[in-house]
C-alpha positions as CSV (number, residue, x, y, z in Angstrom):
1,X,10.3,136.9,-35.3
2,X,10.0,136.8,-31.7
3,X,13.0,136.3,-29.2
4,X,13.3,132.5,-29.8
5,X,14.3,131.3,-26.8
6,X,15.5,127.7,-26.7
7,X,12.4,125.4,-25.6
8,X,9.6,128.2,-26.2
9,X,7.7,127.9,-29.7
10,X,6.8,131.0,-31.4
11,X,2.9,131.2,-32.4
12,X,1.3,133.3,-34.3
13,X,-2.3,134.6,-35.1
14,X,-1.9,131.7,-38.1
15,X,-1.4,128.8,-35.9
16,X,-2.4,130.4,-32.6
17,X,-5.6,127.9,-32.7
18,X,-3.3,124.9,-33.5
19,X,-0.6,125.2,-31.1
20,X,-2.2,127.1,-28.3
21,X,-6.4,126.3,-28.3
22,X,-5.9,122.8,-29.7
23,X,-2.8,121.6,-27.3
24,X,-3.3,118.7,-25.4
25,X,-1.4,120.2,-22.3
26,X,-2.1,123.2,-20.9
27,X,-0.1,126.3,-22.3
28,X,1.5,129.1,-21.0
29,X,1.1,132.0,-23.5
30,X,3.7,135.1,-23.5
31,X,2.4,137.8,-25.3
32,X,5.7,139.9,-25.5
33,X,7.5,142.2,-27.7
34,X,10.5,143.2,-29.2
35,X,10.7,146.6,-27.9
36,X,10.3,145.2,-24.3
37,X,12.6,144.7,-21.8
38,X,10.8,143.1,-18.7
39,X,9.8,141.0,-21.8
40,X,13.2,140.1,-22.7
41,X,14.1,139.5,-18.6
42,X,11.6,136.6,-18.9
43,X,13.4,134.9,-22.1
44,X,15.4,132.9,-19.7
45,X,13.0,132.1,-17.2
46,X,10.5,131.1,-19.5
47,X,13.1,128.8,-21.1
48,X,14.0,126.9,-17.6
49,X,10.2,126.8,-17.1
50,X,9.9,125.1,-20.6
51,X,13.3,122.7,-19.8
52,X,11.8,122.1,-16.1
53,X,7.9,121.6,-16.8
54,X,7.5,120.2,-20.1
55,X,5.6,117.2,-19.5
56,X,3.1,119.1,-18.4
57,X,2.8,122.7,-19.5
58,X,3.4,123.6,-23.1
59,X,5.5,127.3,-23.2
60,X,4.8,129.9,-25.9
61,X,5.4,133.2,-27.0
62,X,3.5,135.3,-29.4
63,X,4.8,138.4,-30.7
64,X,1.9,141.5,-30.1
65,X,3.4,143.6,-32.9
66,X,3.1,140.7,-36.1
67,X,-0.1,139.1,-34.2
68,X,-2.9,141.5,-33.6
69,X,-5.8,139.7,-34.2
70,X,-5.1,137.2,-31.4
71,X,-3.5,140.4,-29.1
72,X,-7.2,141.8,-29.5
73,X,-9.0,138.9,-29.4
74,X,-7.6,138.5,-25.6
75,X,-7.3,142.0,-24.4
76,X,-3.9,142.1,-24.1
77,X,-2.9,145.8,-23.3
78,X,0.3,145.6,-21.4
79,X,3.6,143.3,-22.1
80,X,4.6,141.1,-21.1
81,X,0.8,139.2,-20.5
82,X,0.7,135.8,-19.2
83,X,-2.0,133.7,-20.0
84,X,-2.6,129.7,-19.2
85,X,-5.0,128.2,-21.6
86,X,-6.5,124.8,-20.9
87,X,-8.6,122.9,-23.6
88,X,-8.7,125.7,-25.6
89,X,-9.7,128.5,-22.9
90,X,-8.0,131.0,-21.1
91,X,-7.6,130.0,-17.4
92,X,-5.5,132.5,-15.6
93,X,-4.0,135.8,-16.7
94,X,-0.9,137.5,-15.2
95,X,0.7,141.0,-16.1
96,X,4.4,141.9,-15.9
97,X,7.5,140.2,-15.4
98,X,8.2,138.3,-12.5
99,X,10.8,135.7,-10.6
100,X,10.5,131.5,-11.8
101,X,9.6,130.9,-8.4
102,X,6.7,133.5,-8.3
103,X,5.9,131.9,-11.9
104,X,5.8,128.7,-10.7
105,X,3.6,129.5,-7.6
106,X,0.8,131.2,-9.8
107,X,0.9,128.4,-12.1
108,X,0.7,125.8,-9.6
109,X,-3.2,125.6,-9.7
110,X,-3.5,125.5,-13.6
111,X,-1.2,122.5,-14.3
């Protein structure tokens, strides 16, 4: 299991389509891992993000390790990934870890 931070819902290649293609908001997808710690920086940031912005952006996390069919389905070659998906397609993409603010700024045109 992922990092489960408070707020952010860990998905999985199972329910990836449910939670993430199927969402009614749009959703901010981590791919992350354990073994990552720029990935593990983000754990509380994503969770203020998810406290802050919940009406209207959905937060999630997805563990690259237990999920690689959805990993490989997107491309996703470094951790941590960012991706905003919006009625069930990928919208924006963003590599690395970085600052809420900066976060919030690159999200501002996708929700």
């Amino acid at each position: 299991m992922a990092t489960g931070v408070t707020g952010v819902t860990d998905v999985t290649d199972a329910d990836f389509e449910t939670e993430v293609l199927g969402a009614e908001l749009p959703v901010l997808v981590e791919f992350t891992a354990d073994w990552c710690p720029p990935c593990r920086q983000m754990g509380p940031v994503l969770k203020a993000l998810a406290a802050e912005e919940g009406e209207r952006l959905k937060v999630v996390q997805l563990d690259v390790d237990s999920n690689p069919a959805t990993t490989n389905a997107y491309k996703v070659l470094s951790m941590p990934t960012f991706m905003v998906f919006r009625g069930g397609e990928p919208v924006k993409a963003m590599v690395g870890a970085r600052a809420k603010r900066k976060l919030l700024e690159e999200l501002a045109d996708v929700i």
